[in-house]
FIKEVO-675872 format. One line per field, with one value per residue: residue number from 1; residue in three letters; x negated, y, z negated of N, C-alpha, C in turn. Coordinates in steps of 0.02 Angstrom, whole numbers, plus 50000, padded with zeros to 5 digits. Layout:
<pts>
n <- (NUM	...);
res <- (ALA	...);
n.east <- (X	...);
n.north <- (Y	...);
n.up <- (Z	...);
ca.east <- (X	...);
ca.north <- (Y	...);
ca.up <- (Z	...);
c.east <- (X	...);
c.north <- (Y	...);
c.up <- (Z	...);
</pts>
This chain:
<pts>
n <- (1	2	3	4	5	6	7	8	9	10	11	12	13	14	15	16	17	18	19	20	21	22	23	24	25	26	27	28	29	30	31	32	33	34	35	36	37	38	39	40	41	42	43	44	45	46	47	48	49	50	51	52	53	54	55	56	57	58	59	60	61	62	63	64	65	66	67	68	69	70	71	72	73	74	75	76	77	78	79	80	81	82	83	84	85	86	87	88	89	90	91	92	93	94	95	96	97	98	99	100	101	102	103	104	105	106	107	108	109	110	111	112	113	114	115	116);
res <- (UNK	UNK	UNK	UNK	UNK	UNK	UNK	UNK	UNK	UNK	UNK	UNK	UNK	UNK	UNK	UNK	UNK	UNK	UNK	UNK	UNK	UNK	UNK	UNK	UNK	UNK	UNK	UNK	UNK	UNK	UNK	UNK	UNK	UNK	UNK	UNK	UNK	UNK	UNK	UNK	UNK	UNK	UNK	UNK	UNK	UNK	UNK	UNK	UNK	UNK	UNK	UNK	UNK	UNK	UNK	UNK	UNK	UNK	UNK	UNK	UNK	UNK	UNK	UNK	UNK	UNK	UNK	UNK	UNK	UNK	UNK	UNK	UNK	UNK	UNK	UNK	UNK	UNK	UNK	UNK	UNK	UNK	UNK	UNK	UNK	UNK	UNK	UNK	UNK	UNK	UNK	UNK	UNK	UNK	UNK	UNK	UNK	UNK	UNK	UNK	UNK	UNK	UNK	UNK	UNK	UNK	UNK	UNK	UNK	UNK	UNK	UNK	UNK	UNK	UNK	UNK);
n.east <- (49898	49875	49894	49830	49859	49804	49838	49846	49742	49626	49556	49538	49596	49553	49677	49777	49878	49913	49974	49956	49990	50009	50029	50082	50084	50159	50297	50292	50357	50300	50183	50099	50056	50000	49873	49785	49613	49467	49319	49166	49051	48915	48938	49016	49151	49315	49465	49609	49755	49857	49989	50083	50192	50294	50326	50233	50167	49991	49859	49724	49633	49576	49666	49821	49970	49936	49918	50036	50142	50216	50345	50405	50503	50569	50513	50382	50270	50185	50139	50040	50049	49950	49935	49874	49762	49578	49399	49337	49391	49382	49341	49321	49496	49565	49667	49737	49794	49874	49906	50009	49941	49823	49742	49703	49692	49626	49631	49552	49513	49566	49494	49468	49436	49410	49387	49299);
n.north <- (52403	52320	52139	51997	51838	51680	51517	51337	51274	51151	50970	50906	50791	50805	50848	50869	50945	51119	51214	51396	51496	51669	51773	51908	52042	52152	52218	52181	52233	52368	52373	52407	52298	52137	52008	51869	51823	51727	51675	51555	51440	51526	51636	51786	51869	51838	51897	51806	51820	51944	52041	52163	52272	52325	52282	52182	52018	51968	51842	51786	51676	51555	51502	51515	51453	51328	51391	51477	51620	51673	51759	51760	51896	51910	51816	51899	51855	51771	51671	51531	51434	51311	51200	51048	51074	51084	51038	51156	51249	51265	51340	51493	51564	51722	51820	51986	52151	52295	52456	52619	52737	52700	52628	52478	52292	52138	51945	51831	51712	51544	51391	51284	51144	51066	50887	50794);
n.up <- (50641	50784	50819	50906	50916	50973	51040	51069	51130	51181	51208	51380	51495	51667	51780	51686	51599	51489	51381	51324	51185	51151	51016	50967	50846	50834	50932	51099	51182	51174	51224	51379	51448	51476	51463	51537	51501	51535	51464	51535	51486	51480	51577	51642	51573	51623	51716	51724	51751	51759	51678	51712	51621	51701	51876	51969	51958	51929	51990	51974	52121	52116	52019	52083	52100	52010	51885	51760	51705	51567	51471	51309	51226	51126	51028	51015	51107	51225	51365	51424	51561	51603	51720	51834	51782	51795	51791	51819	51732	51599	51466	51354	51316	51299	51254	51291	51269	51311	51270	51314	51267	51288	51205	51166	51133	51105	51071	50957	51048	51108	51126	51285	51369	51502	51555	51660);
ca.east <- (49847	49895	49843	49853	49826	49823	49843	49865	49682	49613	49506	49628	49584	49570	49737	49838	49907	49908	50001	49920	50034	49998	50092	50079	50099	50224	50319	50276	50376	50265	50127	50093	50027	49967	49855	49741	49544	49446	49255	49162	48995	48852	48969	49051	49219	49350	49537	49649	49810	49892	50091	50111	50285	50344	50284	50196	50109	49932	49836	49660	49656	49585	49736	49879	50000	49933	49967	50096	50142	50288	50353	50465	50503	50619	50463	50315	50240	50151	50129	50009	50054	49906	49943	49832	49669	49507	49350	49285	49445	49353	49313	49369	49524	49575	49740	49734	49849	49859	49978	49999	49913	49750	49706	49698	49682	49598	49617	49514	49511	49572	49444	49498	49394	49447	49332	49292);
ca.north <- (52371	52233	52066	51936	51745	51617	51447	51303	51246	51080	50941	50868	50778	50819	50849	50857	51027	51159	51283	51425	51532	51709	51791	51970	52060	52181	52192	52149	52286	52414	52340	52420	52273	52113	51972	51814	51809	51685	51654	51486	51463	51560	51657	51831	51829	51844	51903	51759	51834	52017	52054	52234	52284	52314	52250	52092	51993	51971	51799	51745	51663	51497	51486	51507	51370	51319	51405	51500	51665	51687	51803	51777	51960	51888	51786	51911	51788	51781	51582	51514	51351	51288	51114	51011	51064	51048	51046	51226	51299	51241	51405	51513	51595	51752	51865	52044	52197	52372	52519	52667	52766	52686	52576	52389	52212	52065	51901	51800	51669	51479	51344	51262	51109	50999	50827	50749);
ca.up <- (50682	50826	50824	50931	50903	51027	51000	51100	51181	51162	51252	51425	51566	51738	51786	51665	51566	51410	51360	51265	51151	51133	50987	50936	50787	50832	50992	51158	51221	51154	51289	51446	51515	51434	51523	51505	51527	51522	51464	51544	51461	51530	51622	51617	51538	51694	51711	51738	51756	51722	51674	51663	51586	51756	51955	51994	51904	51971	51976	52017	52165	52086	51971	52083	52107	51947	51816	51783	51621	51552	51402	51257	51198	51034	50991	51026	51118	51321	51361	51503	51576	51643	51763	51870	51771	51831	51743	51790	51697	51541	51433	51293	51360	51271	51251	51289	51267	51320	51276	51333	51244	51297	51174	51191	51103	51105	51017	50959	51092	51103	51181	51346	51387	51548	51554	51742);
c.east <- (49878	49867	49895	49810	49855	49792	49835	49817	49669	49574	49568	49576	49594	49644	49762	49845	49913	49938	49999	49982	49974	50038	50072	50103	50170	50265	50295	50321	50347	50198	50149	50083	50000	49907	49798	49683	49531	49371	49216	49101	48928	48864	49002	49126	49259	49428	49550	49717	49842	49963	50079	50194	50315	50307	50254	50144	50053	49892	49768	49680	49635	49628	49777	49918	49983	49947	50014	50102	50188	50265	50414	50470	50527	50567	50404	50276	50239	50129	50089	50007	49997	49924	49870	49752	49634	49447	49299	49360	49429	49323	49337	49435	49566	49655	49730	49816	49844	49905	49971	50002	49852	49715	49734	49673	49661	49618	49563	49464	49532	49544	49492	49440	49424	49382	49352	49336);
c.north <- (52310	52207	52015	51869	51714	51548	51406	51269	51171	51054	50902	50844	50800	50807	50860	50946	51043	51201	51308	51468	51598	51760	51855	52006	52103	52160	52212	52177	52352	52405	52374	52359	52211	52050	51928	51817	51744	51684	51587	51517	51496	51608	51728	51844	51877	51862	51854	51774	51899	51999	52118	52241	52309	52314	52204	52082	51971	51881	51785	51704	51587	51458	51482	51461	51329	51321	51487	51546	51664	51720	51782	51822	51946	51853	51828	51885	51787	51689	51592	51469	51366	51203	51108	51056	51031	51070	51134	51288	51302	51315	51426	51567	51623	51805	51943	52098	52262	52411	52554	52701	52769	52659	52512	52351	52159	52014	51868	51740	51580	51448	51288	51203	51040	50937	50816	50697);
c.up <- (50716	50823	50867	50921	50954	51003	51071	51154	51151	51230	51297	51474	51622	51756	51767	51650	51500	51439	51309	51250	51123	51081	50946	50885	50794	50914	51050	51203	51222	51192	51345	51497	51474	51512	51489	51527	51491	51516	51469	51505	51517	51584	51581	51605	51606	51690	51734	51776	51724	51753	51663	51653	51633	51822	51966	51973	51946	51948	52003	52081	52139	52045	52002	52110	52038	51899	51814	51687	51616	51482	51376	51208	51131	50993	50999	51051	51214	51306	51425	51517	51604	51665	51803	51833	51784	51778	51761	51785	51650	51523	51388	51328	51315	51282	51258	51315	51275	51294	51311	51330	51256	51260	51181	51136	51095	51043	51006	50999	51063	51150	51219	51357	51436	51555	51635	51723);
</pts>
């Protein structure tokens, strides 16, 4: 069974930056495709950003220039800089994984909260 945990949310000011750590049970080559959503409150939970395991990585259009994914395959592990936050980035922002086989992953989610 895969699992992923993400880490790395917290309360930030306008402006500044986090970086969430996504870290998977096995490897992160065994992924078709991994990618970050995000849920604000009262709101329906949103893709952020897709990596599939090969072609261009895809970004919201409110995110880009922003933030930014990266992978460390030796660590199991998908990162999401987030810079210049703004307060409607504020949400729970979750880890997901696909194979391909057709089943998929979720984590649990780590809370994002930017203040004015």
């Amino acid at each position: 069974q895969v699992q992923l945990v993400e880490s790395g949310g917290g309360l930030v000011q306008a402006g500044e930056s986090l970086r969430l750590s996504c870290v998977a049970s096995g490897s992160i080559f065994s992924f078709n495709a991994m990618a970050w959503y995000r849920q604000a409150p009262g709101k329906e939970r949103e893709l952020v950003v897709h990596i599939p395991s090969s072609g261009m990585i895809n970004y919201i259009y409110s995110v880009k220039g922003r933030f930014t994914i990266t992978r460390d395959n030796a660590k199991n592990t998908v990162y999401l800089h987030m810079n210049s936050l703004k307060p409607e980035d504020t949400g729970v922002y979750y880890c997901y994984a696909a194979k391909r086989d057709g089943s998929d992953y979720w984590g649990r989610g780590t809370q994002v909260t930017v203040s004015s």
